[in-house]
VOGU-3710 file (C-alpha; in Angstrom, 3 decimals, decimal comma):
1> xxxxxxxxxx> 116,047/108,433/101,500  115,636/109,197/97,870  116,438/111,693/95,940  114,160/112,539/92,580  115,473/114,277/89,623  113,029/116,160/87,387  113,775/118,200/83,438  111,710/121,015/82,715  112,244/121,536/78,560  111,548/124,604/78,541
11> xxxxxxxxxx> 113,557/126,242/81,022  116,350/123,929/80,307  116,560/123,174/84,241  116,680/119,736/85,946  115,494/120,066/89,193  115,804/117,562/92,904  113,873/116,651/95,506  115,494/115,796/98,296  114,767/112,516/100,363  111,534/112,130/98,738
21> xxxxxxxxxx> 110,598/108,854/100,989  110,712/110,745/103,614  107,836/111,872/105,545  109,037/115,498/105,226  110,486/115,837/101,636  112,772/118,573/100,841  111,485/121,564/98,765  112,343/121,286/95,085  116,184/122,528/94,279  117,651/123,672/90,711
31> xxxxxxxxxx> 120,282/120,759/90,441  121,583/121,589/86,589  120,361/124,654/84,777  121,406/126,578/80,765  120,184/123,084/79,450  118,709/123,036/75,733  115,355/120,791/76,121  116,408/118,238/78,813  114,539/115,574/77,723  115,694/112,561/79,863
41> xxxxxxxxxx> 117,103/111,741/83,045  118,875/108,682/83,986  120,139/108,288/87,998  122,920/105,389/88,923  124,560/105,513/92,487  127,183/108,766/91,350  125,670/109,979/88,428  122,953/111,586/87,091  122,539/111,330/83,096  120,907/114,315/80,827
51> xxxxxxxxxx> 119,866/113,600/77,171  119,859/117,254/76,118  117,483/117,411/73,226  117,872/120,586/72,236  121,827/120,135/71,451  122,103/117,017/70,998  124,139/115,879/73,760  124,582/113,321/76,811  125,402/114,859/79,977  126,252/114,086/83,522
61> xxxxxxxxxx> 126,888/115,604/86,358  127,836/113,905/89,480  124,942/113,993/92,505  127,124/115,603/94,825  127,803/118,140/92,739  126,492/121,881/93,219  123,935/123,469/91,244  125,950/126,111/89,938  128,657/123,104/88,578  128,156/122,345/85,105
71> xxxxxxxxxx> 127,357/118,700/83,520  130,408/117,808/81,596  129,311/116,339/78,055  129,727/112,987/77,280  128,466/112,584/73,532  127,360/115,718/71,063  126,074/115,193/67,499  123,050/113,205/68,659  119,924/112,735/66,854  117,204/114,573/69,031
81> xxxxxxxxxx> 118,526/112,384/71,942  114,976/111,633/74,408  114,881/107,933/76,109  117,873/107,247/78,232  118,914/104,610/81,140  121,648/103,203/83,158  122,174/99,803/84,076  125,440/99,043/85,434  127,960/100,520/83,725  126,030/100,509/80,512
91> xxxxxxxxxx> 124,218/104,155/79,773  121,734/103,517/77,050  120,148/106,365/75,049  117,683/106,690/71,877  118,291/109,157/69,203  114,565/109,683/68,243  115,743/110,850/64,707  116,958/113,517/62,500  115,168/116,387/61,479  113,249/117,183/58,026
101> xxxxxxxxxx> 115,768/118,191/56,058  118,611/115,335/57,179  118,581/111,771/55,894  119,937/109,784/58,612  117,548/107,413/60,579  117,761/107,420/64,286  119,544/105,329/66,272  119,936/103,775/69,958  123,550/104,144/71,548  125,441/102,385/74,760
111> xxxxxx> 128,413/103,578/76,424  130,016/102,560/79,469  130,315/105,137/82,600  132,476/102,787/84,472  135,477/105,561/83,773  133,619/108,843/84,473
//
């Protein structure tokens, strides 16, 4: 069965569902929470992949993990990080852009979560 993973901004929680093809899903969970605008989720077979807009980071936290473990950070600075994927070892995000008062453009960023 599958699993779905779910961001609510703006209680800076990402939620599960457990075994959601199921005929019986499980009851929605808290999987991370103390997020800052969780903006996009990205799932491989270990992972599961935050862009936290409200920071500007890239976390993960592994799907075994508990809810009350924290996602470790894997890039900070980010421009209003939103879009983000995983294919392979390739995670893929878009930084959507700065805001009003800096100059720098957006941008869109791979790194490779074969070592995490």
């Amino acid at each position: 069965a599958t699993d779905l993973y779910f961001a609510t901004l703006a209680d800076g929680k990402v939620w599960r569902i457990p075994s959601v093809s199921a005929p019986t899903p499980g009851a929605a969970e808290v999987f991370a929470e103390g997020l800052s605008a969780p903006n996009g989720i990205a799932v491989d077979e270990k992972n599961v992949y935050i862009a936290n807009r409200g920071n500007g980071t890239i976390l993960y936290k592994p799907k075994t993990a508990g809810a009350s473990d924290p996602a470790k950070v894997i890039a900070a600075g980010q421009k209003n990080p939103g879009h983000i994927l995983v294919s392979g070892t390739n995670l893929i995000w878009v930084n959507e852009g700065p805001s009003k008062t800096d100059a720098q453009e957006g941008s869109i960023v791979k790194f490779d979560v074969s070592k995490l």
